[in-house]
ROMI-646261 format. One record per residue (C-alpha): residue in three letters; x, y, z. Coordinates in steps of 0.001 Angstrom, whole numbers, padded with zeros to 6 digits, always signed. Layout:
# residues N
AlaXYZ;...
***
This chain:
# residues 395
Unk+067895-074525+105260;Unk+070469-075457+107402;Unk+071593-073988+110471;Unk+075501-073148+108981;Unk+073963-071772+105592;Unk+071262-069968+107385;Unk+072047-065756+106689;Unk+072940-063578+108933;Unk+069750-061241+110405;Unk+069968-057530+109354;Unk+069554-056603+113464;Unk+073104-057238+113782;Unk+074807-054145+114670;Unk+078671-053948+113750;Unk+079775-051393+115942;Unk+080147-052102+119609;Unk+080377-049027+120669;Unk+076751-048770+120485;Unk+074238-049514+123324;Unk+070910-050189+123937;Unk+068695-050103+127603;Unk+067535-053857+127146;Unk+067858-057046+125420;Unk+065302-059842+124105;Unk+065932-062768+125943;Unk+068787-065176+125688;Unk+070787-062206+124087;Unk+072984-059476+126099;Unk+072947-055731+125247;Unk+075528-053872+123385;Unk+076744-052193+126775;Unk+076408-055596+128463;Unk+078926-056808+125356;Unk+081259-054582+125448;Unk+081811-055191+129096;Unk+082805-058771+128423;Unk+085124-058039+126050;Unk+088879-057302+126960;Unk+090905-055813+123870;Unk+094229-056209+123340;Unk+096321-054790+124162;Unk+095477-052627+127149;Unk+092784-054826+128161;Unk+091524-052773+130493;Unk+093386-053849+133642;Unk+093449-051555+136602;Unk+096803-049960+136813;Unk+096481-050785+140754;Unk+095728-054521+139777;Unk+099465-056214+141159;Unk+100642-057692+138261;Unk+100658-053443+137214;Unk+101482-052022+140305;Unk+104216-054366+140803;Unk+105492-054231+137206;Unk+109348-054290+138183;Unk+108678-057302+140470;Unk+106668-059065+137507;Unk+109510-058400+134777;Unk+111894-059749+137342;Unk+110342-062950+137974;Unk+108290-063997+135322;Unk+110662-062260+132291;Unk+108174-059930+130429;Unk+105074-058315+131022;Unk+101988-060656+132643;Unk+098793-059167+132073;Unk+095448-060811+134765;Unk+093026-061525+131898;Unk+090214-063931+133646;Unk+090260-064200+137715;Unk+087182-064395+140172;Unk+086575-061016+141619;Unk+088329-061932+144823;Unk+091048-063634+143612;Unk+094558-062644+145449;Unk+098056-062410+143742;Unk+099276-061906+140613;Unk+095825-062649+138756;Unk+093953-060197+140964;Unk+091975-057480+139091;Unk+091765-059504+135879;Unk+090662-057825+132636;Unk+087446-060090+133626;Unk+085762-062178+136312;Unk+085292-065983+135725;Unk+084291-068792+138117;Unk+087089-069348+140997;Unk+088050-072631+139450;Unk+090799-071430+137177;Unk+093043-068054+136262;Unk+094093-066827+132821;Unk+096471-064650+131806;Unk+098854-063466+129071;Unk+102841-063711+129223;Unk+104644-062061+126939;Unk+108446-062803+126262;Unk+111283-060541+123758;Unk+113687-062294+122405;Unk+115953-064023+124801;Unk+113800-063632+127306;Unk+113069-066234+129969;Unk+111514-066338+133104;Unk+112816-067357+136364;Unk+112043-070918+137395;Unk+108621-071484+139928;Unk+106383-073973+140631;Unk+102789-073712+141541;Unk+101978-076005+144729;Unk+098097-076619+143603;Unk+097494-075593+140354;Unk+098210-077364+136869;Unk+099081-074498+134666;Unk+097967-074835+130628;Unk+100876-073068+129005;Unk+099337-072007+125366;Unk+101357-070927+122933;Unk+100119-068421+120777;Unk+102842-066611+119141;Unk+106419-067047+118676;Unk+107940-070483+119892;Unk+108640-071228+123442;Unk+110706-073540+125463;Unk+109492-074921+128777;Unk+112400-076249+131357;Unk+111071-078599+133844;Unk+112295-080937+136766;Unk+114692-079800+139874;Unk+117249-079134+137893;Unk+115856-078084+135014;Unk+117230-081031+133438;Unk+114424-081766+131131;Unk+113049-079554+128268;Unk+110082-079750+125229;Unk+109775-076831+122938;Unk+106322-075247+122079;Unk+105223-074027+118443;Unk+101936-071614+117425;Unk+098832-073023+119128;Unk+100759-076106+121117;Unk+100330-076595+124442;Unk+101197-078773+127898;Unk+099727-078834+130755;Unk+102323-078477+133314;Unk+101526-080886+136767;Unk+100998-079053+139974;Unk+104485-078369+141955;Unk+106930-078990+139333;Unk+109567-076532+138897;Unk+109266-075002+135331;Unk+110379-072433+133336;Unk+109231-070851+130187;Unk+112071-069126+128062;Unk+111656-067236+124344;Unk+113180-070205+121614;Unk+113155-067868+118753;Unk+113730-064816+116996;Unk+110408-062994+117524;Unk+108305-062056+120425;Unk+106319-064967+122224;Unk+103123-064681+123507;Unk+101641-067428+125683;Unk+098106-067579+127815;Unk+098719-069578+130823;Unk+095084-070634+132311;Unk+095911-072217+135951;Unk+093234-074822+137776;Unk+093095-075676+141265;Unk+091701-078406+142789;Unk+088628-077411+145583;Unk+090461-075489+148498;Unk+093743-075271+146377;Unk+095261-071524+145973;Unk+097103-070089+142773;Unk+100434-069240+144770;Unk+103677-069516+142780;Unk+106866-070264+144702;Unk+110530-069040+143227;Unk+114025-070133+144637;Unk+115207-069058+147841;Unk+118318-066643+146079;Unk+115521-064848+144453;Unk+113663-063504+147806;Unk+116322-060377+147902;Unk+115535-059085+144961;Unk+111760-058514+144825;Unk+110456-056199+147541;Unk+108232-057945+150522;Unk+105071-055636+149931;Unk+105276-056672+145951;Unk+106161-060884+146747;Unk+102736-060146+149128;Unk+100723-058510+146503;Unk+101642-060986+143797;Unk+100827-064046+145785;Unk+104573-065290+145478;Unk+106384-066885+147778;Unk+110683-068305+148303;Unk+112015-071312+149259;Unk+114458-073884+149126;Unk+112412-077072+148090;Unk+112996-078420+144312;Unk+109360-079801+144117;Unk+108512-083194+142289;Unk+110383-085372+140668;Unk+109490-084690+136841;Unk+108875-087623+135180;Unk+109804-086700+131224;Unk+107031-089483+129670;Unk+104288-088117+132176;Unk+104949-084246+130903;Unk+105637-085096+127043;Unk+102113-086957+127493;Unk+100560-083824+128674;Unk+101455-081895+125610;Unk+099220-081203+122357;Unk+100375-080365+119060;Unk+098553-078514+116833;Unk+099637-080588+113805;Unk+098079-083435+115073;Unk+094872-082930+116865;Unk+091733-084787+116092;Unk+088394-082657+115838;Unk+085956-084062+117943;Unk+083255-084711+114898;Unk+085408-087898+113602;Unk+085830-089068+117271;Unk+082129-088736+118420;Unk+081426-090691+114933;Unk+083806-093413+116459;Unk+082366-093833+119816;Unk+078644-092468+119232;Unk+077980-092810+115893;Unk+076656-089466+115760;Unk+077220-088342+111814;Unk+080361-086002+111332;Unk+077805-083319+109372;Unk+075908-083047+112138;Unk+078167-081958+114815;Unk+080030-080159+112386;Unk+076615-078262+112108;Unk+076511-077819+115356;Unk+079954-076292+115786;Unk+082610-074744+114455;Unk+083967-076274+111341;Unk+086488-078049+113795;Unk+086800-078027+117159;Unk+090283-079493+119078;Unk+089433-080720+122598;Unk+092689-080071+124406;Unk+091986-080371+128217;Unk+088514-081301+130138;Unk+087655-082257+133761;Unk+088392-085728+135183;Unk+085484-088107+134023;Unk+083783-085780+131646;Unk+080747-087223+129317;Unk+080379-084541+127073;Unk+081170-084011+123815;Unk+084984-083333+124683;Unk+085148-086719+126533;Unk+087933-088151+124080;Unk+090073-084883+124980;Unk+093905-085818+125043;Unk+094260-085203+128463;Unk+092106-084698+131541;Unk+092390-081733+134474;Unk+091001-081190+137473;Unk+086955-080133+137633;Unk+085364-076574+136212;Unk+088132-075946+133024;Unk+087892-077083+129421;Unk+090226-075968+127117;Unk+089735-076425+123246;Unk+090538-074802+119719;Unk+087769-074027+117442;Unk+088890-073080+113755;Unk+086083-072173+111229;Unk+086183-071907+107126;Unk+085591-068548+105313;Unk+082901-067629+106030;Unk+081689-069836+108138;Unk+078944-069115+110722;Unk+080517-071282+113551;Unk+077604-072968+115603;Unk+073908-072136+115378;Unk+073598-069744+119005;Unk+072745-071937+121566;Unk+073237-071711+125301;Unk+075430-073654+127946;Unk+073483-074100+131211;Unk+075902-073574+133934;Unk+079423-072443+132314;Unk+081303-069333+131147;Unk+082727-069666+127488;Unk+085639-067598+126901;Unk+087270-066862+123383;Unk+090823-065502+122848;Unk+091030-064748+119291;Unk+094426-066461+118137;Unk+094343-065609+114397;Unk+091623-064105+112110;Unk+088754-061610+113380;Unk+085019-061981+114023;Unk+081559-061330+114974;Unk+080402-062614+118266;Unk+076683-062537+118852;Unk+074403-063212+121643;Unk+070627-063973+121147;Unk+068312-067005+119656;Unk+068639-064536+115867;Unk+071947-062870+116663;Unk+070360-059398+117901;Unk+073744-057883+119186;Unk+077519-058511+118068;Unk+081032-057160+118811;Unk+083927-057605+116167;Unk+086819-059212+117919;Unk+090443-059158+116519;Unk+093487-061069+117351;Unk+094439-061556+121302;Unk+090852-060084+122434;Unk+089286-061922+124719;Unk+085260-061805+125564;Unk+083632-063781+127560;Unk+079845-065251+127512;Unk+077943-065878+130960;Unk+075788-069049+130985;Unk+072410-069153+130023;Unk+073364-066728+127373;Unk+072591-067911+123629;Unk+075798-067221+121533;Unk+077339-067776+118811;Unk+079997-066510+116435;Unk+081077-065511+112187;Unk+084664-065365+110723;Unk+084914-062506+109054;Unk+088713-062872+107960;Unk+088145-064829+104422;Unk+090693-067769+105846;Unk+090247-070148+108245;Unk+090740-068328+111922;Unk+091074-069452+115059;Unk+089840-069260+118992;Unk+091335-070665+121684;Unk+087508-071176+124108;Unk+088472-071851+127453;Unk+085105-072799+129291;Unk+084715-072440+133277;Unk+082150-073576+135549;Unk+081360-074967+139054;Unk+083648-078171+140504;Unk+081082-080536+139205;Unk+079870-078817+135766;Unk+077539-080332+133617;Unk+078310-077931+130674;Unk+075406-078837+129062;Unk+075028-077350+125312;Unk+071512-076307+124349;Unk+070417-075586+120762;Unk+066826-073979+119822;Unk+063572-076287+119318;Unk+063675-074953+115816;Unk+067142-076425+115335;Unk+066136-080005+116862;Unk+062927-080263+114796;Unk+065498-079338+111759;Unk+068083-081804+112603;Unk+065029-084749+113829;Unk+063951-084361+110208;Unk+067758-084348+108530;Unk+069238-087156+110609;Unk+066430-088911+112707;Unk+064853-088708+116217;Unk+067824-091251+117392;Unk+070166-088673+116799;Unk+068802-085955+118672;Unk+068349-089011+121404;Unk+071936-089559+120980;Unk+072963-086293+121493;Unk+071766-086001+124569;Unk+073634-087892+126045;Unk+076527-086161+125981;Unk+074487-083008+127369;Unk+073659-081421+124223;Unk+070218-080258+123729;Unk+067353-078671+122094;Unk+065200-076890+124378;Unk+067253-073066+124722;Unk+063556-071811+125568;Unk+063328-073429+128880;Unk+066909-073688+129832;Unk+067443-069844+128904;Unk+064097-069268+130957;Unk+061096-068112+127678;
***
């Protein structure tokens, strides 16, 4: 039987709200679950995290509501007190603009900021003047380069919701800087609190080829099955098997060898950004384990089951705009339940030099030696995906 046709097991428990004292191993507890998983749309943020405390200030300069989803617990300014920790490589979080809405124009001095669309349409100014523009539809995104002045503004008739996941550079900080004219009108203890700063500088020259090349359309993505056929010859059915029916590489680390390695653009080190989309009924991948990473899922359209263990022995249902988030070492996996094709956007965050490797079950490679040959578990491999869970996960 194949891993994507193989049932689900009847341990699965559909209600999160349940918990349990301990958990085989490999798997997390229903308690342990539920505390990775931030629902829209409170989220659970702290009403004394800044971007909440300092609501006014936020509305003011960033044009609608910003909510901290992902930020390492001692991260400072407007991401602090995030929804949930993650590695101190990147922030996340959700901006949400009404019609007409815009934000004020910034630029962040260090960090490249992934501007996701997820609902609505959205138009991103750019350059000193603003003098440049792109427009964004569902599930496009661009990766803005550090210290260019941008701004993001509502281009239709509905609300637009975008997650904007910032990486620094080692050393680099996530401060945003706003126009001179614009230090009057936000109090000092909020600008301070927010990690915001004012002055007169226009930062870089945009160059309009460089930012329309750091854009990805939905419409026109490649799943990484038909390129890792080109450049590996690995066969599409089995990394389809071993993923979601397709995944969408959209951003991964500078010099990356993984299976993401013919991404359409490249970041700095500890963020990949990707799409996964599943069938009906599809299982997604068999679980499996990545060894030194946190894999994130905002749900963009559809719901499902997410499940941690090697036979799936705890799950939460997840709807659209939740966000959970699996620490490494943890075997996981995941069901749409919707009876469409659905949708995650799985951001993945690790250490400056992550390996990210991907390990599947012995029981899985002995399947797959037999289905497609010993050379293709050999290839595999090389782009750090594995089948020995037991001894990375620690049986």
């Amino acid at each position: 039987m194949s891993p994507r046709s193989r049932p689900m097991p009847s341990r699965i428990h559909g209600d999160f709200h349940m918990t349990t004292s301990t958990a085989p191993a490999g798997a997390l507890t229903l308690e342990q679950m539920n505390r990775q998983l931030a629902a829209f749309p409170g989220y659970r943020v702290a009403a004394q995290a800044p971007a909440a405390a300092h609501r006014d200030a936020v509305l003011r300069l960033f044009g609608g509501p910003l909510t901290p989803l992902m930020a390492a617990t001692d991260a400072q300014g407007r991401f602090a007190q995030a929804a949930l920790n993650c590695p101190p490589t990147a922030c996340t979080g959700k901006l949400e603009l009404a019609p007409g809405a815009q934000t004020q124009a910034w630029r962040n001095p260090d960090a490249i900021e992934c501007v996701f669309c997820v609902e609505g349409s959205v138009q991103l100014r750019y350059g000193r003047q603003l003098e440049h523009s792109l427009t964004l539809g569902r599930f496009d995104m661009v990766a803005v380069p550090a210290n260019l002045r941008h701004q993001i503004a509502n281009a239709g008739a509905d609300t637009a919701r975008t997650v904007n996941v910032l990486s620094v550079a080692p050393g680099g900080h996530f401060d945003a800087v706003f126009d001179t004219a614009l230090a009057a009108q936000v109090p000092a203890d909020a600008a301070l609190a927010l990690g915001v700063r004012f002055d007169a500088e226009a930062g870089d020259v945009a160059d309009p080829a460089v930012v329309q090349g750091r854009v990805t359309r939905f419409e026109t993505l490649v799943p990484y099955k038909k390129d890792l056929n080109r450049t590996s010859g690995l066969p599409p059915e089995a990394t389809e098997a071993l993923s979601a029916g397709n995944v969408f590489p959209l951003i991964v680390p500078e010099g990356h060898v993984g299976r993401s390695r013919t991404a359409p653009m490249y970041g700095h080190q500890g963020l990949y950004i990707s799409i996964a989309e599943c069938r009906a009924g599809t299982d997604g991948p068999p679980p499996h384990a990545h060894s030194d990473t946190q894999e994130s899922f905002y749900v963009l359209d559809g719901t499902f089951d997410m499940c941690t263990g090697f036979h799936n022995e705890t799950t939460v249902k997840v709807q659209p705009n939740d966000l959970i988030a699996m620490p490494n070492k943890v075997m996981r996996t995941f069901c749409n339940t919707t009876g469409r094709p659905a949708r995650l956007l799985v951001i993945i965050q690790g250490p400056d030099r992550m390996s990210d490797t991907v390990s599947f079950s012995r029981e899985i490679g002995q399947d797959f030696a037999k289905r497609f040959g010993e050379e293709t578990i050999e290839a595999y491999s090389k782009i750090r995906m594995t089948f020995d869970a037991e001894e990375r996960v620690g049986i």
